[in-house]
LODOGU-823156 format. One record per residue (C-alpha): residue number from 1; residue in three letters; x, y, z. Coordinates in steps of 0.02 Angstrom, whole numbers. Layout:
// residues N
resi,resn,east,north,up
NUM,ala,X,Y,Z
...
***
This chain:
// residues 598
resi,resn,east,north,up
1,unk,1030,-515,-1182
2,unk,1203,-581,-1099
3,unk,1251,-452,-1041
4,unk,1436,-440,-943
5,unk,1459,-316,-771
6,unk,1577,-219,-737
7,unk,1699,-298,-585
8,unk,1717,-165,-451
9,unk,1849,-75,-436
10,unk,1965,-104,-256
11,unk,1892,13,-123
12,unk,1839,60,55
13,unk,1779,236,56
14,unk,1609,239,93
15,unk,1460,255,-70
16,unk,1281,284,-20
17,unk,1174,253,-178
18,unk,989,315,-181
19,unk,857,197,-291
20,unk,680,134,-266
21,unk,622,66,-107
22,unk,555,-114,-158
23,unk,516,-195,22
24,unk,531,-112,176
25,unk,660,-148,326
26,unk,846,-135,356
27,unk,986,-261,321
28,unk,1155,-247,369
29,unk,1277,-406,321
30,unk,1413,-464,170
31,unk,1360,-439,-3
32,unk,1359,-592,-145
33,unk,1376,-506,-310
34,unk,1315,-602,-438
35,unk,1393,-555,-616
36,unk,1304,-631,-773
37,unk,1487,-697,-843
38,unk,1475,-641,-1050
39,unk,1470,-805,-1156
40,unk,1600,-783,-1292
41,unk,1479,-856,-1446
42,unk,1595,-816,-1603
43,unk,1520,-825,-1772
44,unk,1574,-985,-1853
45,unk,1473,-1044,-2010
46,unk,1415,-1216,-2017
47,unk,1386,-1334,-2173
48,unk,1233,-1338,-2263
49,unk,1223,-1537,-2193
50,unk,1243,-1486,-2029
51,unk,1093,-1368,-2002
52,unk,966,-1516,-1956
53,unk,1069,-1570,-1817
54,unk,1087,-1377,-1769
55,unk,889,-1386,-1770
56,unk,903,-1562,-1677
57,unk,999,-1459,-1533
58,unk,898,-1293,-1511
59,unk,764,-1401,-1497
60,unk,837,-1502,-1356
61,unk,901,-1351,-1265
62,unk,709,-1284,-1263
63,unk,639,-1453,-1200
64,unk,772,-1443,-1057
65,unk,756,-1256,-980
66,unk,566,-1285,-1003
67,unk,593,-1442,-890
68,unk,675,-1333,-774
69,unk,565,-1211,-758
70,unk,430,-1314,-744
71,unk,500,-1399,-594
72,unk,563,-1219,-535
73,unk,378,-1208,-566
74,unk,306,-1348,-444
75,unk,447,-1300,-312
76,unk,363,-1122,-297
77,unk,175,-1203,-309
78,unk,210,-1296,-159
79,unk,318,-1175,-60
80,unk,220,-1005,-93
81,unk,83,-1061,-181
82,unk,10,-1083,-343
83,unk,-37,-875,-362
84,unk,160,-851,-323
85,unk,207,-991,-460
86,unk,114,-912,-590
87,unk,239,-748,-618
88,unk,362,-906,-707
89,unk,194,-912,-862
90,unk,281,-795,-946
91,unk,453,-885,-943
92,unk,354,-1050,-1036
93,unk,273,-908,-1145
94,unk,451,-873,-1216
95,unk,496,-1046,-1237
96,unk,319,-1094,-1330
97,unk,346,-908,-1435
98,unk,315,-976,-1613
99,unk,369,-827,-1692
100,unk,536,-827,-1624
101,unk,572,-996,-1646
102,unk,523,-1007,-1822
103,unk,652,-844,-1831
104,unk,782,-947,-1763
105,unk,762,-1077,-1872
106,unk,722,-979,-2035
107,unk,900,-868,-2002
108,unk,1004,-1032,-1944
109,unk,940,-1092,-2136
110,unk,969,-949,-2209
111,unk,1138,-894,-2151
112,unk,1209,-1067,-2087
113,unk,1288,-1016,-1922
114,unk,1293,-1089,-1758
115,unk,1101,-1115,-1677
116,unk,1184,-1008,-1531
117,unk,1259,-883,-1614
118,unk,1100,-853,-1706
119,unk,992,-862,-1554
120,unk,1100,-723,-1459
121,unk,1035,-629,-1624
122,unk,859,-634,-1629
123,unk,865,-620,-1434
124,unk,962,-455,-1443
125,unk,835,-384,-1577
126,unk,682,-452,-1461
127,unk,750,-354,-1296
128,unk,803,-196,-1391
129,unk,617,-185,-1450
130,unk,560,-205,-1286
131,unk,676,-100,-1196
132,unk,646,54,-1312
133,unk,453,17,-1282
134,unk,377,171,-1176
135,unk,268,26,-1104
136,unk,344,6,-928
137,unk,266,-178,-903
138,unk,348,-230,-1076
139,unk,510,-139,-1025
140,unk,499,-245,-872
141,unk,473,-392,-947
142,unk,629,-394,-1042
143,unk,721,-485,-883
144,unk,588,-642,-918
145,unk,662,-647,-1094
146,unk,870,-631,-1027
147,unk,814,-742,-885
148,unk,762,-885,-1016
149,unk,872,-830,-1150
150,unk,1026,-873,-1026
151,unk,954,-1061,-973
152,unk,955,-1079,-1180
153,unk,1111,-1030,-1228
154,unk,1188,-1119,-1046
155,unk,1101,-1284,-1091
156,unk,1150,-1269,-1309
157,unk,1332,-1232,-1244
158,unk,1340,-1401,-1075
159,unk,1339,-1225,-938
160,unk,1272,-1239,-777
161,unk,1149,-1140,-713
162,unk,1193,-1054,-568
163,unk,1061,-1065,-406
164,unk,1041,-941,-250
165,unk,945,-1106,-172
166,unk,1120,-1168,-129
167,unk,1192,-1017,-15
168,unk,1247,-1064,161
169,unk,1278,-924,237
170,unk,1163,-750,276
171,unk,1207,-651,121
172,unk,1141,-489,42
173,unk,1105,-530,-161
174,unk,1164,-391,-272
175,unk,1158,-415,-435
176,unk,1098,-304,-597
177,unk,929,-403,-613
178,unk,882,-527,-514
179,unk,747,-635,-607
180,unk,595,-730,-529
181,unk,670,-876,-553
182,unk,839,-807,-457
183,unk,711,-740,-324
184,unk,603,-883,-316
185,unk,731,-991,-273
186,unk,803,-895,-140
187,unk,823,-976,44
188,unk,735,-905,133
189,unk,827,-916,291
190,unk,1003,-860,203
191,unk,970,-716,83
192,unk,908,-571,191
193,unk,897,-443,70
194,unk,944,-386,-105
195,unk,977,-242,-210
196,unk,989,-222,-410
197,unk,1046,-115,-533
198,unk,901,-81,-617
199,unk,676,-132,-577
200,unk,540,-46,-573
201,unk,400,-35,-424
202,unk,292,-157,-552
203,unk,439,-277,-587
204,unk,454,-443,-522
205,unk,586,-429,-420
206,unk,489,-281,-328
207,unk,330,-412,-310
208,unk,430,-549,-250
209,unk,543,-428,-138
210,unk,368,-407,-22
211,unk,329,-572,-17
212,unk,496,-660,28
213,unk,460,-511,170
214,unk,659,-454,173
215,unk,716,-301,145
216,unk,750,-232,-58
217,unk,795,-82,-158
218,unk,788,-90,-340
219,unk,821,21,-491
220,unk,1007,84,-405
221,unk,1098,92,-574
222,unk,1265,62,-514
223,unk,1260,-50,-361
224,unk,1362,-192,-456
225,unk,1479,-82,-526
226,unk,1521,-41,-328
227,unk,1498,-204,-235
228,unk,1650,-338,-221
229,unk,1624,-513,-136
230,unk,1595,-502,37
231,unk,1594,-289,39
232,unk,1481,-251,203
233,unk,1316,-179,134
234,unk,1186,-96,213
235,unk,1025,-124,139
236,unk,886,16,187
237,unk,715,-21,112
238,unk,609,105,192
239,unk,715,264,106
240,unk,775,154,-40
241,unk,954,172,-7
242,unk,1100,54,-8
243,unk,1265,101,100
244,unk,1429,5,25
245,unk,1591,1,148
246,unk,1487,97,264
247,unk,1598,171,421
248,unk,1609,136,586
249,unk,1488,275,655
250,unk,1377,233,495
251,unk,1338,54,545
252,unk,1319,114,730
253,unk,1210,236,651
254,unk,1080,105,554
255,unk,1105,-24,692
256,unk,1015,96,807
257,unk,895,149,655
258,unk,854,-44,645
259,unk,824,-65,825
260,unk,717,84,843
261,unk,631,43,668
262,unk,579,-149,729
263,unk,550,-78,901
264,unk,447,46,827
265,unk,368,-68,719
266,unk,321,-206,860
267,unk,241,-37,944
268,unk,135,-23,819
269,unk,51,-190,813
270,unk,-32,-169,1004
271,unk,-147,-57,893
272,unk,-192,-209,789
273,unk,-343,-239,871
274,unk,-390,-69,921
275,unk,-520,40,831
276,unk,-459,188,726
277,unk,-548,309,843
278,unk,-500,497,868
279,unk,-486,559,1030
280,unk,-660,626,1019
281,unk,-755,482,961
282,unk,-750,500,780
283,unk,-729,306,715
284,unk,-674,292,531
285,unk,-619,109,447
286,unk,-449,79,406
287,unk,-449,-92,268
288,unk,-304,-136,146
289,unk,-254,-165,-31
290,unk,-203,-346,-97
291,unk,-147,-413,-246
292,unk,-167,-577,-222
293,unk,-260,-702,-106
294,unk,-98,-730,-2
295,unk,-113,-547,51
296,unk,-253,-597,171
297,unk,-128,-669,295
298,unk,-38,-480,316
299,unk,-202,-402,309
300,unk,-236,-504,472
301,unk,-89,-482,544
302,unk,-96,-301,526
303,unk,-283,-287,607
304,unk,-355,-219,446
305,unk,-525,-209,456
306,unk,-580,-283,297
307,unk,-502,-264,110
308,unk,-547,-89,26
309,unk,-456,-140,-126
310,unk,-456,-316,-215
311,unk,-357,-279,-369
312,unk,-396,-430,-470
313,unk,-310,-386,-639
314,unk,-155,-512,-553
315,unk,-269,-653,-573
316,unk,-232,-614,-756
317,unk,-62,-586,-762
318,unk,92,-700,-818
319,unk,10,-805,-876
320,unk,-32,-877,-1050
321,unk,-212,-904,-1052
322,unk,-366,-825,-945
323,unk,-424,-864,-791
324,unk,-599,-955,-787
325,unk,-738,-921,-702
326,unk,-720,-1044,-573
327,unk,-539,-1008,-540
328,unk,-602,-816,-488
329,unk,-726,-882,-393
330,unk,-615,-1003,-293
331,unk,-504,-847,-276
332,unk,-641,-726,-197
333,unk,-702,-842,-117
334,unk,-571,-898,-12
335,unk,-528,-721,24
336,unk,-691,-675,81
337,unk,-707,-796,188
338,unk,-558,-781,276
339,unk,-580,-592,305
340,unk,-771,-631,359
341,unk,-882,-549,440
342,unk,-780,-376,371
343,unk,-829,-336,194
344,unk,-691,-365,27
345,unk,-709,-226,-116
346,unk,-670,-310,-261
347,unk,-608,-182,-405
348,unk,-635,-266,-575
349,unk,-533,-284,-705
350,unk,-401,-154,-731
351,unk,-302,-163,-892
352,unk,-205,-30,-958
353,unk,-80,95,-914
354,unk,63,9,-843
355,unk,-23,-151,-837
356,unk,12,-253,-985
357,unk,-79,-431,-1018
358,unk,2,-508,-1182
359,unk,-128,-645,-1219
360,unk,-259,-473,-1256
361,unk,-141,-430,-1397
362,unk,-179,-244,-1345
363,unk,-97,-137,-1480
364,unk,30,-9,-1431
365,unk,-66,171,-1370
366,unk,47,328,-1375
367,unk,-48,366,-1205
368,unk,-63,200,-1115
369,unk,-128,302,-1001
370,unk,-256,384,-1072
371,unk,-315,231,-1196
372,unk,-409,77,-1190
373,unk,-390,16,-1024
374,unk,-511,-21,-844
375,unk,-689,-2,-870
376,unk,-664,63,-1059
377,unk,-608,-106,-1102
378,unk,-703,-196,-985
379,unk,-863,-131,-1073
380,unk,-779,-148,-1259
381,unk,-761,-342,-1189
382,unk,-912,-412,-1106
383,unk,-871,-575,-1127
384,unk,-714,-581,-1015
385,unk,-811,-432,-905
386,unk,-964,-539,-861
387,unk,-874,-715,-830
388,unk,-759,-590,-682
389,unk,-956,-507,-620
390,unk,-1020,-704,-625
391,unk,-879,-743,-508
392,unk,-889,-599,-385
393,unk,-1066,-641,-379
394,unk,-1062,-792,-348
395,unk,-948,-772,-210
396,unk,-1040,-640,-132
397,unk,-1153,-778,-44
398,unk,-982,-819,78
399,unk,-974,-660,131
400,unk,-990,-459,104
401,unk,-927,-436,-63
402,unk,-937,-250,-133
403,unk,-905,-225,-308
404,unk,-810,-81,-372
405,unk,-756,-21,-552
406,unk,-621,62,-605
407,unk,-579,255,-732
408,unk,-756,300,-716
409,unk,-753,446,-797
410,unk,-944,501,-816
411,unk,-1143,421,-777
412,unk,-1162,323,-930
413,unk,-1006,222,-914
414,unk,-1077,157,-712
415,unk,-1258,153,-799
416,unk,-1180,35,-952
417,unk,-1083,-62,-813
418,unk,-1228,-86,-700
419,unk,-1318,-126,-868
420,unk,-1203,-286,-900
421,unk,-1187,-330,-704
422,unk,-1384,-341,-714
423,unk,-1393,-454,-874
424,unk,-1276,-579,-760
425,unk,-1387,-572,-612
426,unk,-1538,-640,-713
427,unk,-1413,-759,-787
428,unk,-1383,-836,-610
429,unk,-1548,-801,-569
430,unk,-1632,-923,-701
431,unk,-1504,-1056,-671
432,unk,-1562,-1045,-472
433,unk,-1343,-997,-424
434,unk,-1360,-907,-258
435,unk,-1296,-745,-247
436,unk,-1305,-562,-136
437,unk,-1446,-501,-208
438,unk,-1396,-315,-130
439,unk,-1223,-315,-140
440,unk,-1149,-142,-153
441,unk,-1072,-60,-301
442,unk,-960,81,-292
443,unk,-873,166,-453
444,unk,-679,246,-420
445,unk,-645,442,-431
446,unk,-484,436,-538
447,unk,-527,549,-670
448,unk,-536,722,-644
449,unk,-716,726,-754
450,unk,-789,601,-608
451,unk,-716,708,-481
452,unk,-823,857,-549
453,unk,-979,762,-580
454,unk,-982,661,-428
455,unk,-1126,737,-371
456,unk,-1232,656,-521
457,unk,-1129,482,-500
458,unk,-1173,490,-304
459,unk,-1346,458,-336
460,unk,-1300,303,-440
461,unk,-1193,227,-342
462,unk,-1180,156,-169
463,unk,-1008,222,-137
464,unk,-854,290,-186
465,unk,-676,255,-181
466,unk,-558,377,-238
467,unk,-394,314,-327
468,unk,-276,444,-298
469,unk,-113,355,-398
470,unk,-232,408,-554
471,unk,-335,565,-502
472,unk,-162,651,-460
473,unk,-54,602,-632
474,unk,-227,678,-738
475,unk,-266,829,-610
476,unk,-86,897,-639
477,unk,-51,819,-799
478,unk,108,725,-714
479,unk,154,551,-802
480,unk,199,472,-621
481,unk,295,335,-699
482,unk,399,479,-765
483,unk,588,511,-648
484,unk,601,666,-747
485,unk,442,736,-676
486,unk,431,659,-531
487,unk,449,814,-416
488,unk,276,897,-521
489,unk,198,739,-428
490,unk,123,836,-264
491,unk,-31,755,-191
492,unk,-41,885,-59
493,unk,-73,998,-200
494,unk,-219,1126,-180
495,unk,-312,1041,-353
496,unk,-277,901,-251
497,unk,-365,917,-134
498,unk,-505,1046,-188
499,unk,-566,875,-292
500,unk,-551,781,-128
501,unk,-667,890,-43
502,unk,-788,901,-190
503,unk,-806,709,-205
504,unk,-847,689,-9
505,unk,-956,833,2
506,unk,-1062,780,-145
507,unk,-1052,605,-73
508,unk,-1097,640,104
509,unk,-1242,742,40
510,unk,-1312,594,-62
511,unk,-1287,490,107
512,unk,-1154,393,40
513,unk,-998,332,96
514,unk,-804,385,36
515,unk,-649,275,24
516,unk,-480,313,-24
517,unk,-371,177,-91
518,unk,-244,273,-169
519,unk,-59,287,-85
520,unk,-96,462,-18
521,unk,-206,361,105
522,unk,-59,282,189
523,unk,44,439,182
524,unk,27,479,385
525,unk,89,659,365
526,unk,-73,678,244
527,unk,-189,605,351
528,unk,-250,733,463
529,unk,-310,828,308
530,unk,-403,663,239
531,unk,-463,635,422
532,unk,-545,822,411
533,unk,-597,812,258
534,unk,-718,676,319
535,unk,-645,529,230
536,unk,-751,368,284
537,unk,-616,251,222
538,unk,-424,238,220
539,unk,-373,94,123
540,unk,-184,69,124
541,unk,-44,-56,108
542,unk,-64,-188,261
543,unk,109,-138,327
544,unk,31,36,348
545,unk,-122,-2,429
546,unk,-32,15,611
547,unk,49,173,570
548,unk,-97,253,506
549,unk,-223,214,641
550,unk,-97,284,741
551,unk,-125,463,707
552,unk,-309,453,697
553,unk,-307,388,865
554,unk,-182,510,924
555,unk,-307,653,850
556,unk,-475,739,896
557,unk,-586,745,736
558,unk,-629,950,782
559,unk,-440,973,773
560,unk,-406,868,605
561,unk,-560,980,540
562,unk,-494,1162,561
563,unk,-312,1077,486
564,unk,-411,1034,331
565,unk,-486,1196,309
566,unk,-320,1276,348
567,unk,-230,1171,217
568,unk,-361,1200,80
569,unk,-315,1389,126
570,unk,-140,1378,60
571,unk,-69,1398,-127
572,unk,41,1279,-153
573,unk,84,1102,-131
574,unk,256,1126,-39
575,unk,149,1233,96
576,unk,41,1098,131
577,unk,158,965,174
578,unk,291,1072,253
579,unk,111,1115,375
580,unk,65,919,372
581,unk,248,892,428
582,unk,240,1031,552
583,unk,73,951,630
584,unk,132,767,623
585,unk,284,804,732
586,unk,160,902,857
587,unk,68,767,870
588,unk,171,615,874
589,unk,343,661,899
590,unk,443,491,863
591,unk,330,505,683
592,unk,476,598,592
593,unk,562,422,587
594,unk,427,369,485
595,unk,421,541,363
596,unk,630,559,373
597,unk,685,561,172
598,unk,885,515,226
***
């Protein structure tokens, strides 16, 4: 869809617009709107002799923008690397989509009108599906489609494609989307942050927001409407605000908040090679999450001790076909040797819910949620299940692989899992592939029927890793993808953690260990209560890892024990983080600029 922004009106009173915060930091500098010009297509019939050559042209205009891509592509393979490149599969998936091309052609036929004009058409239709579709990953993906649709119609109508490779000068990107190819070709050195209209925490631009490691808040709604050439912007990724014409005292204001944020942050990285010890002696581990191999290098720089959550289903992502065995294995492989001698859990597959892989052809569920998705279809497809296990395995012999699967939601879903990973052991076995012949295998608490029957899945499994994102949306019946309820979302909420303590006791009384990998681990206000609770495991963002191993330090393990009981004491949700808060501040002072909302 081409669609045309608003220009901003003239002014210089300060706005301060609130969104999602898509990669931490602070920015302050010039803005570069960049407005996707409408393309005035009118409708003007063509003769019936002329539709071949019509054909002749939409033809040429695909072969072109998938030349560019491609060598957008090989640009990104080499610069980022070849995980990085792969989010631009599902820009070649548009231009290979048979379906719509054979529309295209069937309606130019049929009503004999310019190949462009028609292709604006079936493009509209295809992104009004997608953006009415309650699946956020296919709502999301509707920028892939405008991002391609636009090289189309620029290359049928001699355009040129406009590049943020080019800028000379340090400039903050606003824009209403920014696609991956926009982000991908970024400088690196120039743009130094960017805000947009509209994205998601699961969009693109969020994902390659982290990785160009600058400073990004997404899904603002009017940030275009309210940004002129050159305006002076402050960026603020950590609250997800952006401040346009700030004042005077405001950009004293942030350029003291940036100080004391990097300052703060610098701090924080003398811990890195420090053990998360309380001041009594009570040690627990403190690993990270990735999403992709590349993650290892933060997760080092960050003094993680090991990766407590592998989420592999980004293998499997944007791209067109699925991953092979060997790719996998090259993948956790080289991430397991490179966090060696700490142990990698590696969750498996997790489809479903707001994680949408096309080339599954997964019909639409009324409860994505709820449906077909992590182990369920994992065990529904053993085929693409046991070529993942055969990779893990196999790369288990570099290093300490655990093996971890996701929605368990009762005993005979880990028994049919451990059934399968079994059947691929003696598969390796008789072809003489080498393999950890103990490795561990640990089954998420995300469902509140796990929670409650831990105790029988303890003595199954070798540990547990709670996934909070999920155990919180079921436990209080909260859609957290939904704004409208976002408020109902309250993981310091007595449920909350009355499972918590359920799934550690009956774990610690099996003699097993407890992760969490959820974001309430890297909430510091919350961890105190998580510490007391007698958590074994915080697994948490990489960029958190400091911040977190903070507090535990800071702490004595009695203390964080008689918090947890007092929390688990209180009625509501509110109480407990207005006490967490209370605590925090106690303990480390300077933490509120960590914890501050605005």
């Amino acid at each position: 869809m081409i669609k045309r922004q608003k220009r901003p009106k003239e002014t210089t009173k300060e706005i301060i617009l609130k969104g999602i915060p898509a990669a931490p930091g602070i920015t302050i500098g010039k803005a570069y709107p960049l407005y996707d010009e409408e393309m005035v297509i009118p409708r003007k019939k063509i003769e019936k002799k002329h539709v071949e050559s019509e054909i002749v042209r939409f033809k040429k205009a695909l072969a072109k923008t998938r030349a560019e891509i491609l060598t957008i592509h090989k640009t990104i393979s080499k610069e980022m690397g070849v995980e990085k490149a792969r989010i631009f599969g599902a820009h070649l998936m548009v231009l290979e989509d048979e379906v719509l091309i054979s529309e295209v052609i069937a309606k130019l036929k049929r009503d004999k009108l310019t190949v462009e004009y028609i292709f604006l058409e079936v493009l509209r239709k295809y992104t009004k599906i997608l953006s009415k579709s309650d699946d956020e990953y296919l709502r999301e993906r509707v920028s892939d489609i405008n991002d391609v649709g636009k090289r189309i119609l620029k290359n049928l109508l001699g355009a040129q494609h406009r590049s943020l490779e080019d800028l000379k000068k340090k400039t903050i990107v606003v824009a209403y989307d920014l696609s991956p190819s926009d982000t991908a070709m970024m400088h690196r050195g120039n743009v130094i942050a960017f805000a947009t209209d509209i994205g998601g925490r699961t969009s693109h631009t969020a994902i390659m927001a982290k990785s160009l490691e600058i400073p990004a808040v997404v899904g603002l709604e009017s940030v275009t409407s309210n940004v002129e050439d050159g305006s002076t912007v402050i960026v603020d990724g950590n609250r997800g605000a952006v401040i346009v014409n700030p004042s005077k005292s405001t950009i004293t204001r942030y350029e003291r908040d940036k100080k004391r944020f990097e300052k703060f942050e610098k701090h924080l990285l003398k811990l890195k090679n420090l053990p998360a010890k309380t001041l009594d002696g009570k040690e627990v581990k403190l690993a990270a999450n990735i999403e992709l191999p590349d993650d290892v290098h933060s997760v080092l720089a960050h003094g993680a001790v090991g990766v407590g959550l592998y989420r592999t289903e980004y293998i499997y992502m944007n791209r067109k076909d699925l991953p092979t065995e060997q790719e996998q294995y090259e993948a956790y492989k080289w991430v397991v040797k490179k966090i060696s001698p700490d142990s990698v859990t590696i969750r498996t597959l997790d489809l479903g819910g707001d994680k949408f892989l096309s080339q599954f052809e997964v019909a639409h569920e009324m409860n994505p949620f709820l449906g077909w998705r992590a182990i369920r279809f994992c065990l529904a497809r053993p085929d693409i299940f046991k070529t993942q296990l055969r990779a893990i395995l196999r790369a288990s012999k570099h290093g300490k692989l655990r093996i971890m699967y996701p929605m368990i939601s009762g005993i005979e879903e880990l028994r049919q899992a451990n059934a399968i990973l079994e059947d691929v052991k003696k598969e390796l076995k008789k072809k003489s592939i080498p393999f950890d012949k103990d490795i561990e295998i640990g089954a998420m608490i995300e469902v509140p029927s796990a929670a409650v029957t831990s105790d029988v899945l303890a003595k199954e499994a070798d540990f547990f890793s709670i996934g909070t994102n999920d155990l919180i949306q079921y436990a209080l019946a909260v859609d957290r993808v939904n704004e409208k309820i976002a408020y109902l979302y309250e993981p310091a909420h007595p449920a909350v953690l009355r499972l918590i303590k359920t799934i550690i006791d009956n774990a610690h009384r099996e003699k097993i260990w407890v992760g969490m990998c959820g974001e309430m681990a890297g909430d510091i206000a919350l961890a105190l209560i998580l510490l007391g609770l007698g958590l074994d495991e915080f697994s948490v963002s990489p960029i958190m890892i400091p911040e977190v191993k903070r507090v535990i330090r800071a702490a004595k393990y009695t203390d964080a024990k008689k918090f947890a009981e007092e929390a688990l004491s209180l009625s509501t949700g509110s109480e407990v983080e207005i006490l967490a808060k209370m605590k925090l501040k106690e303990l480390l002072p300077d933490a509120a600029i960590k914890i501050t909302e605005g």
